[in-house]
MARSE-895558 format. One record per residue (C-alpha): residue in one letter; residue number from 1; x, y, z. Coordinates in steps of 0.02 Angstrom, whole numbers. Each point is the difference from the previous one (the first is absolute). Example, Ala and Ser with C-alpha at 12.3 -4.5 7.8 and 13.67 -1.06 7.14 Angstrom:
2
  rest   nr       X       Y       Z
     A    1     615    -225     390
     S    2      69     172     -33
// end
This chain:
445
  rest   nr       X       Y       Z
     X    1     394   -1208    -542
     X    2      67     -71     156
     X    3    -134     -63     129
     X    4      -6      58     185
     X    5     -83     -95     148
     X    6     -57     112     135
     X    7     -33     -84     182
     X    8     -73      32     168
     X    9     -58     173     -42
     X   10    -127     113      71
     X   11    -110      52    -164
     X   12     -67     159       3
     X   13    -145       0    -128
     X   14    -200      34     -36
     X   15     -32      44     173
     X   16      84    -163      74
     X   17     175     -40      88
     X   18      30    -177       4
     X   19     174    -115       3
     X   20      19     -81    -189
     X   21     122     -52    -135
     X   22      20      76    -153
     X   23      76     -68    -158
     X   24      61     112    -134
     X   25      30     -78    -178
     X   26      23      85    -160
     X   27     -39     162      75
     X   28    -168     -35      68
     X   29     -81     -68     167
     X   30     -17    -166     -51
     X   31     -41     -85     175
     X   32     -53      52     167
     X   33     -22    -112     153
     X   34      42     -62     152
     X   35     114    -132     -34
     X   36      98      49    -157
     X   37     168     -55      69
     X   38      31    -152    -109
     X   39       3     101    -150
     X   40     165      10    -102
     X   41      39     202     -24
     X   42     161      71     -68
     X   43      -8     143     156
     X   44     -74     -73     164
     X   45     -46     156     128
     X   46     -51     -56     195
     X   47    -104     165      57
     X   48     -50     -71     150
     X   49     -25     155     127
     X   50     -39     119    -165
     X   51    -144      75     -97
     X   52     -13     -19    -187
     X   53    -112     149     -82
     X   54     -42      22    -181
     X   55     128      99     -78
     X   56     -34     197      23
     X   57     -84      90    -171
     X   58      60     165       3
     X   59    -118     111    -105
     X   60      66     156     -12
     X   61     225      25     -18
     X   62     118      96     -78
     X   63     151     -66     -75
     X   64      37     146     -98
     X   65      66    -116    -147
     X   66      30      62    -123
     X   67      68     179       2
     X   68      31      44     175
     X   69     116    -145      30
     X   70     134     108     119
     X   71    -170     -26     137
     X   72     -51    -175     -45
     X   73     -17    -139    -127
     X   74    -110    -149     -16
     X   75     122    -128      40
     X   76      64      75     170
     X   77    -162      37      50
     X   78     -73    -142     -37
     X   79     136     -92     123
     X   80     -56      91     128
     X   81    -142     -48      -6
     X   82      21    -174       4
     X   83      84      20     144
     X   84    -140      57      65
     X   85    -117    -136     -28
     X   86     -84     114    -153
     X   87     -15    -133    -157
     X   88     -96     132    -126
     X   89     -17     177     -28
     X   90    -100     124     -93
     X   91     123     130     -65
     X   92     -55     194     -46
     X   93      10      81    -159
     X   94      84     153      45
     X   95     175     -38     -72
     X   96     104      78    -116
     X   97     -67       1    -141
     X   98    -171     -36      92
     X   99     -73    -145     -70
     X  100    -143      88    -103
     X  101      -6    -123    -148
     X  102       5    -184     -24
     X  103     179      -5     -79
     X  104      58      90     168
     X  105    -100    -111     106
     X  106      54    -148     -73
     X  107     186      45      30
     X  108     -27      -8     168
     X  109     -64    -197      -8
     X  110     150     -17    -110
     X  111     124      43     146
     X  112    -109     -89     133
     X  113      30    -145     -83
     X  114     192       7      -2
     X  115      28      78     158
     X  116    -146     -30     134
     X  117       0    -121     131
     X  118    -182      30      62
     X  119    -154     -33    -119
     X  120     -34     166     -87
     X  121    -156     106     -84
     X  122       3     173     -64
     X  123    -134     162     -14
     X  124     -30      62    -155
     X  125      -5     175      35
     X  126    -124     132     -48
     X  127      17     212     -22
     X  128     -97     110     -79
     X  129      35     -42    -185
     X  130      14    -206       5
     X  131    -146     -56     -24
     X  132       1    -113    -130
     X  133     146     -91      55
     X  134     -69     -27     159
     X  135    -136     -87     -94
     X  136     117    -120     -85
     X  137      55     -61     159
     X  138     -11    -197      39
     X  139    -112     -34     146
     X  140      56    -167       5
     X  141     198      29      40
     X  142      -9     187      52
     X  143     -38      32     180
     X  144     -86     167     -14
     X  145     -24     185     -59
     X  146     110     112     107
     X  147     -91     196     -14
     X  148      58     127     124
     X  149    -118     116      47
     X  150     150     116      97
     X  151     150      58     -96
     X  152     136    -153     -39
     X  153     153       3     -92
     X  154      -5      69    -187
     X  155    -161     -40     -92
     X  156    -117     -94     128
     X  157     -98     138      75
     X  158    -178     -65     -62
     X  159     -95     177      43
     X  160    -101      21    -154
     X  161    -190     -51      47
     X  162     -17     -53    -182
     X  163     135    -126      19
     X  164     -52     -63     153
     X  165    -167     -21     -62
     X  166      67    -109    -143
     X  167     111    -114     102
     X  168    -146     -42     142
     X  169    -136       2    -150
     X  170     136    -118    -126
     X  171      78    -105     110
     X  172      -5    -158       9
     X  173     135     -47     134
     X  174      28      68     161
     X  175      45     175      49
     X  176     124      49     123
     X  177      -4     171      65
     X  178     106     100      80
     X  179     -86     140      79
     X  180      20     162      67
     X  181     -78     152     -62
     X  182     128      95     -85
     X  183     -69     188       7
     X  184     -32     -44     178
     X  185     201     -37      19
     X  186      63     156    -108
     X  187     -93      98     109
     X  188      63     -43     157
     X  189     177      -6     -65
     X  190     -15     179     -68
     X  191     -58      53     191
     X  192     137    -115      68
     X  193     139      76    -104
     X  194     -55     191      47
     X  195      -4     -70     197
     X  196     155     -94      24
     X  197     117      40    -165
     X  198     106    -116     -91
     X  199      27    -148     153
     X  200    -151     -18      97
     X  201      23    -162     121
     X  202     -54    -163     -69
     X  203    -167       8     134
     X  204    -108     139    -133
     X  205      -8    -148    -110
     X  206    -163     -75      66
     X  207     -56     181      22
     X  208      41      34    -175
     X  209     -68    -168    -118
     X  210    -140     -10     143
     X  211    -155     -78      66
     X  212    -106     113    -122
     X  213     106     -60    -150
     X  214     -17    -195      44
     X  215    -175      18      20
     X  216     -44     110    -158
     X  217      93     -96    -109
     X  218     -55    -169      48
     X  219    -161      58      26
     X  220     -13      52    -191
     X  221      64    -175     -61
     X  222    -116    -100     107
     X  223    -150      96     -84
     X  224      72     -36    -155
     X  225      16    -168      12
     X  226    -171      -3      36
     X  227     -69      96    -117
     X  228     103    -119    -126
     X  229     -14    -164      84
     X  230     200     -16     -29
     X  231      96     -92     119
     X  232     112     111     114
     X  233     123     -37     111
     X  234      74     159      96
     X  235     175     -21      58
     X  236      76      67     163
     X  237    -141      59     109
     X  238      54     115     142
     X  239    -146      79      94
     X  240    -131     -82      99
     X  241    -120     131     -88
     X  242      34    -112    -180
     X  243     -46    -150      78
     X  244    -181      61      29
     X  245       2     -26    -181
     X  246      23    -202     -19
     X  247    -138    -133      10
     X  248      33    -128     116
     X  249    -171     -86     -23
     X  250      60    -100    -162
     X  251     103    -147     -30
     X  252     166      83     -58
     X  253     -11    -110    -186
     X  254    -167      87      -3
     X  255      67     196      30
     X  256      34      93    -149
     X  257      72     137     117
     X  258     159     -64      96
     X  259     124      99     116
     X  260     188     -31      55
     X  261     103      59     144
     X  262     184       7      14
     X  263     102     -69     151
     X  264      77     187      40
     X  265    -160      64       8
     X  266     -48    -113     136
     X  267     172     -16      59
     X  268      58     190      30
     X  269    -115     157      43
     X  270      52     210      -9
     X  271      99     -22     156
     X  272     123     -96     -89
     X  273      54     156    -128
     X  274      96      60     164
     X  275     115    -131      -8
     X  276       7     -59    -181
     X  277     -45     129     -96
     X  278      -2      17    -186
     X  279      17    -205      25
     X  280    -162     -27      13
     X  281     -58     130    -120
     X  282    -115     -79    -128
     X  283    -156      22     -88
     X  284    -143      -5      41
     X  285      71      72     168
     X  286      31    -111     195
     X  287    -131      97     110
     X  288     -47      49     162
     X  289      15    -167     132
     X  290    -205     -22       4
     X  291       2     -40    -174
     X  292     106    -184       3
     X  293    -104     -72     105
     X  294    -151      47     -99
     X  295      77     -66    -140
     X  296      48    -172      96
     X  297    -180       2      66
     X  298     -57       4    -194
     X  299     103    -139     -42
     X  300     -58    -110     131
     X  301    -180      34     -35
     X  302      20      -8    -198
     X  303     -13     171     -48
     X  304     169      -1     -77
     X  305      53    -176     -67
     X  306     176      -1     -29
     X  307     178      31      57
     X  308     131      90     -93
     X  309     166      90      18
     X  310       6     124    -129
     X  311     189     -22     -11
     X  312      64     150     -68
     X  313     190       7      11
     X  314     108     149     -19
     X  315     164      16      55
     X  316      80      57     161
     X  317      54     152     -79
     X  318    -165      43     -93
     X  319     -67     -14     175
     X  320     132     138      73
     X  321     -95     149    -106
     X  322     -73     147      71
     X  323    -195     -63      29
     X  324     -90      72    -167
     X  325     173     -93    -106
     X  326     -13    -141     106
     X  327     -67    -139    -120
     X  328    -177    -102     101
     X  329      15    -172      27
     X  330      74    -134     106
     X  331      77    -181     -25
     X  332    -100    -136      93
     X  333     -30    -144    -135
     X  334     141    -122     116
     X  335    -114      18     163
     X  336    -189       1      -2
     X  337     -16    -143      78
     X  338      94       2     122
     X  339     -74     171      46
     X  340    -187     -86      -5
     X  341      80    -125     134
     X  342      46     121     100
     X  343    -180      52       6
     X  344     -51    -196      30
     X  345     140       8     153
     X  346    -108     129      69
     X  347    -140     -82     -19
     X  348     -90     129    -108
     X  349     -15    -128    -166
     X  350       1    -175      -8
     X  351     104    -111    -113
     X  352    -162     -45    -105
     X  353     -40     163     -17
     X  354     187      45     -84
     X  355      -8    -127    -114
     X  356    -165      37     -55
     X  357      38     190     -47
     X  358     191     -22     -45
     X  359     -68    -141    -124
     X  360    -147     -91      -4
     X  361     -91     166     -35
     X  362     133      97    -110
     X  363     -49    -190    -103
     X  364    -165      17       4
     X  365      -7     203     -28
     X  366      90      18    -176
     X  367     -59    -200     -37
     X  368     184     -76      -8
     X  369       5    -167     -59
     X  370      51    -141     116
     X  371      83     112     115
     X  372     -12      83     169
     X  373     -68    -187      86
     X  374      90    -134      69
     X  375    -104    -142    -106
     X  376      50    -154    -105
     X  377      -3      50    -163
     X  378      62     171      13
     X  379     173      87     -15
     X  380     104     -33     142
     X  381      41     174      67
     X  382      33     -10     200
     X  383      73      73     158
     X  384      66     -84     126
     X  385       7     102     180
     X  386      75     -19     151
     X  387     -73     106     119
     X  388     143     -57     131
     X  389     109      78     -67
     X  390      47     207     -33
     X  391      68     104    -136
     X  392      87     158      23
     X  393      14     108    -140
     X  394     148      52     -65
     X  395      99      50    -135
     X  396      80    -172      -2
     X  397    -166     -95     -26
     X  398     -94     148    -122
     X  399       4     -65    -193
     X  400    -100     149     -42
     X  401     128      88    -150
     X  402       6     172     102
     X  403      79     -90     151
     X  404    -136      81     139
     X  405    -156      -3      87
     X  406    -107      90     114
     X  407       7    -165     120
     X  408     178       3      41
     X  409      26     -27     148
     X  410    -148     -89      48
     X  411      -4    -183      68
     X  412    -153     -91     -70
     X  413     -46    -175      65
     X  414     -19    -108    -127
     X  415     124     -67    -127
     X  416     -50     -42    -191
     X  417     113    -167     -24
     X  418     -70     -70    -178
     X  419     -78      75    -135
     X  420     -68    -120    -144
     X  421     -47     102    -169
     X  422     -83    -111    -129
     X  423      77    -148      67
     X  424     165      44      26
     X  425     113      33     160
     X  426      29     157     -29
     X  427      47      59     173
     X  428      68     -96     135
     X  429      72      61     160
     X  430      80     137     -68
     X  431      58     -44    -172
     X  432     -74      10    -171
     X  433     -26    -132    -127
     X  434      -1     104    -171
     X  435     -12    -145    -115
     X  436    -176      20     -50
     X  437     -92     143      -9
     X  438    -188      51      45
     X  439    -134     -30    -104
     X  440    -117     135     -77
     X  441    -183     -17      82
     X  442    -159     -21    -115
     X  443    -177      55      53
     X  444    -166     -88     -38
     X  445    -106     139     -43
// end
């Protein structure tokens, strides 16, 4: 692999900004210092006036490869992200077929490894009737167990106590959860439908996969973890009421129960339906304004550890449906960080503090190895940022496969101008170097 000499940048990392070089060789961080600039490198970059962050982990997408490929597919969204200064993802098992097996599963690795340009793990996913080939699952090169605990597509709607009991009891990875009480969401829907009919406006959704349903749901899988001693992580928190539930007393390598939050939960609020509508409609549910900056307030005093998107793309006319048709879901995997600079412009999150949760802790959280630092020795994945410059997205600069986003429009001041995966230039200013692909991640557990 080609080597890459970075100079004169602001380094973002473990709590610390400070001016280095950084040389890349062979896909690693081979030096860093302060006078690096006599070094031969095949790609010389002067970021003089930038900041370089670890490259963003991105624990929780969907790519929707294979089997729903007229939303998504691996390689387009893994461009976008890229372009956003995201080097690895975590991708969901709710495809078609879901990937309840290891044969399935390991189709998905197969096409990661022709087609993505970001480093790449998979879930193993887990419904009622799996459970022994959940328990063949390689802890080593598998990033977790995916078990939703609210209804999914097809097969994944883990419900049965019996089940659940097995995976927290067998386990011996960790446990994703998506939760929302599913009784708790039938019910309201049934009272919704009788209210308002067949098109209700986009703003029952909250109302409907509520506060109540968060809470029960996650409530039930912290307790179980518990009881178990299984290592939990529970994805996409969205009421200040769940975040009662976290520890922040621990070091995070020494939680066994973990918690995520996703940019568009911190980013929009229930006002926003009015103007975007079935956009924004995902699950669990955006709520009521009080709640994001509960949930920023948990992140900045560790109750919830990392950063995600949740990028869930259908396409513009999926979006168009009547609400109940209207598929949940949003596409956000290109812009994350820039959205999390937005809140550092406003001076509600520092830079440390975004590279700690965007990677240093997704690292650290599911045990990655060599990633998610910006440390000799370890995989070069990196971001460089200028924060004097803007972005306004557009249709022209979103590489997201169904062509939209609920940021269009919007001007936000930074601009993501390299993007190193692994080692390689993958991103620069605009344009994409597709001659080497990501690399799969490995965990030390």
């Amino acid at each position: 692999m080609s080597s890459i000499l970075i100079l004169n940048a602001q380094v973002v990392n473990e709590g610390k900004i400070q001016t280095s070089d950084i040389f890349v060789k062979d896909g690693f961080i081979d030096q860093i210092g302060t006078n690096l600039s006599g070094l031969a490198a095949d790609k010389t970059i002067d970021a003089k006036g930038q900041y370089l962050l670890p490259g963003v982990i991105d624990d929780q997408v969907h790519f929707r490869e294979p089997g729903l490929l007229h939303k998504a597919c691996i390689h387009s969204e893994a461009r976008a992200a890229v372009a956003g200064g995201v080097t690895s993802f975590m991708e969901m098992p709710n495809t078609t077929p879901n990937a309840l097996n290891q044969e399935l599963l390991q189709d998905k690795y197969d096409i990661a490894a022709r087609t993505s340009l970001a480093n790449y793990s998979f879930y193993m996913g887990a419904s009622n009737d799996n459970i022994e080939e959940v328990l063949k699952t390689n802890i080593q090169n598998v990033c977790g167990v995916k078990v939703f605990m609210g209804s999914s597509t097809g097969n994944m709607l883990v419900d049965n106590e019996k089940t659940l009991e097995n995976i927290f009891s067998n386990s011996p990875m960790l446990i994703a959860t998506h939760c929302e009480d599913e009784a708790t969401v039938k019910a309201n829907s049934a009272i919704y439908k009788e209210r308002f009919g067949e098109n209700p406006h986009p703003r029952v959704h909250p109302e409907i996969r509520n506060i109540e349903a968060c809470y029960k749901s996650s409530s039930m899988a912290v307790e179980l973890a518990k009881r178990h001693n299984a290592r939990l992580h529970i994805l996409h928190i969205t009421t200040g009421e769940e975040t009662e539930l976290f520890d922040n007393t621990l070091p995070l390598k020494e939680k066994k129960i973990t918690a995520e939050v996703c940019v568009h939960h911190l980013w929009f609020d229930a006002s926003s339906y009015e103007t975007l509508g079935n956009q924004i409609k995902c699950n669990p549910a955006i709520k009521a304004d009080g709640h994001k900056q509960r949930l920023l307030e948990a992140l900045l005093n560790d109750r919830i550890d990392v950063i995600a998107t949740d990028h869930a793309p259908h396409t513009w006319a999926e979006k168009q449906n009547p609400y109940w048709s209207s598929p949940s879901g949003l596409p956000l995997v290109q812009h994350p960080l820039q959205l999390m600079l937005e809140f550092y412009k406003d001076g509600k999150i520092s830079l440390e503090k975004i590279a700690e949760k965007m990677a240093h802790a997704v690292a650290d959280c599911f045990q990655i190895a060599n990633r998610g630092y910006i440390r000799e020795g370890y995989w070069a994945d990196l971001v460089l940022v200028d924060l004097n410059e803007s972005t306004t997205v557009s249709k022209d600069n979103i590489h997201y496969q169904c062509g939209w986003s609920p940021l269009e429009g919007q001007t936000l001041r930074s601009q993501i101008t390299h993007t190193i995966v692994s080692g390689h230039l993958a991103y620069q200013n605009g344009t994409f170097d597709e001659s080497v692909q990501g690399k799969r991640m490995l965990f030390e557990r």
